[in-house]
N, C-alpha and C positions, 0 to 999 in steps of 0.2 A: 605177392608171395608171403604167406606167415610163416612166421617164425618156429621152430623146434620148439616142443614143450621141453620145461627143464624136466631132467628126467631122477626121478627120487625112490631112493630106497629106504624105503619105512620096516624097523625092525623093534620088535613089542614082544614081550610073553604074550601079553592079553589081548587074547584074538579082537576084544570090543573095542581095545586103542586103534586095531587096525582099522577095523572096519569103519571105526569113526573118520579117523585121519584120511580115508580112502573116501569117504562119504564126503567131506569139506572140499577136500582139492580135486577131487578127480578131475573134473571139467576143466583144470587151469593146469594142472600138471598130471606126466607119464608117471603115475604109480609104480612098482611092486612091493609087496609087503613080505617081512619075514617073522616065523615067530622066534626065530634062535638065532645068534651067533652064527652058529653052525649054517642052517640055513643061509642066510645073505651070505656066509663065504661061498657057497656052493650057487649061489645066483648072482655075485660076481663075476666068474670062470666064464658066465657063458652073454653078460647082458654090462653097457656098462652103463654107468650114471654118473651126476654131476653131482647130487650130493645127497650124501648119507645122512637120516636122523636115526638115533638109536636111543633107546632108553635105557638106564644103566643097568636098573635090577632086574638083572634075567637071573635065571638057574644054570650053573653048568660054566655059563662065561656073562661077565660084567660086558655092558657096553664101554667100557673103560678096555678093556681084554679084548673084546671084538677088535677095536680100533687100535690100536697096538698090534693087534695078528695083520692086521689087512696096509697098513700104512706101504710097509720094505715092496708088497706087489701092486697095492691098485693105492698111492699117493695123490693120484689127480680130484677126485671128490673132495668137496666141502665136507667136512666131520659138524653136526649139532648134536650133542648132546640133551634129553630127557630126565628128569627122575622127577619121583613125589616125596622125594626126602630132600633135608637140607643139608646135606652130608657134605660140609670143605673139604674132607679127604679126596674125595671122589672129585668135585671141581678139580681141585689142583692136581690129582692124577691125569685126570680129561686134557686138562691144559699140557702137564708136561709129557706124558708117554701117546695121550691120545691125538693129539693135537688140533684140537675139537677149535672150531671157529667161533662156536658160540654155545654156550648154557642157556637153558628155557627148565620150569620148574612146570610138573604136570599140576592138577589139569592143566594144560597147555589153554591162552589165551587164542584165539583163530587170526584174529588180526595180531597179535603180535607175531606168533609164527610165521604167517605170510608173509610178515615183512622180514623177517630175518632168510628165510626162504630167498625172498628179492632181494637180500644183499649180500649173501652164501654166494646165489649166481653171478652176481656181479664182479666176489673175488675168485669166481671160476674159470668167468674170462678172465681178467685182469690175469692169474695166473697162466690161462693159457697165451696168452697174446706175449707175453715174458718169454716164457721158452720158445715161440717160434722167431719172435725178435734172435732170442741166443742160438739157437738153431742157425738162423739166417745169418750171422755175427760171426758163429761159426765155419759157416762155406765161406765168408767174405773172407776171413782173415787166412784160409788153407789158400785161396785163390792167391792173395797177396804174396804170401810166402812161396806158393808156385813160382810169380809171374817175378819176384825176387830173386830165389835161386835162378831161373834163366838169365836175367842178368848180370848177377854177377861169373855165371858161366860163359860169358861172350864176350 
């Protein structure tokens, strides 16, 4: 049995980031690309993914703005962050409103992104395996407090 491809949402003004970015990893991960903001909120809605790269300087909406829109409804994806500026504003925006898992500075190096890539997923599990633990933590302890009040009802 193999494994699920992680599955990545690549969002770029510049149609050639895409195509590139889709040209490196296609074969190792589930692509889709967006060119806008706007676009990946509307391919959100219908597809989901484990983690999101976005680059900052779009038109219309920052990837800083993206990820800040999307966090309150689709929280579960890895956030990375792109730019080809060295803008600290923008980092520590990322950090604090976007809550981006990681910065990468374009051009993107191929193996470093793959590996940030490999360990975005790894904090996707790790994150999901936490909530089904609390999930489960949570029926445990409604059970207890069930099988509690029966006794002190008898």
């Amino acid at each position: 049995m193999s494994l699920p491809k992680i599955r990545i949402l690549f969002v770029d003004d510049e149609e050639h980031n895409l195509i590139s970015f889709k040209a490196s990893f296609r074969t190792k991960y589930a692509i889709e690309t967006a060119l806008s903001g706007q676009d990946a909120i509307e391919m959100l809605k219908e597809k989901q993914f484990d983690i999101i790269i976005t680059d900052q300087r779009m038109p219309k909406m920052t990837g800083v703005e993206f990820l800040e829109q999307i966090i309150p409804i689709y929280p579960e994806p890895i956030r990375i962050l792109l730019t080809g500026y060295t803008d600290m504003a923008a980092v520590i925006d990322a950090i604090n409103k976007g809550k981006i898992f990681h910065y990468l500075n374009k051009p993107w190096n191929e193996t470093e992104l793959d590996d940030t890539i490999q360990k975005a997923y790894l904090a996707y599990l790790e994150k999901k395996r936490m909530q089904e633990e609390n999930e489960q933590l949570s029926v445990t302890n409604e059970q207890l407090e069930f099988l509690l009040r029966q006794k002190l009802l008898s």
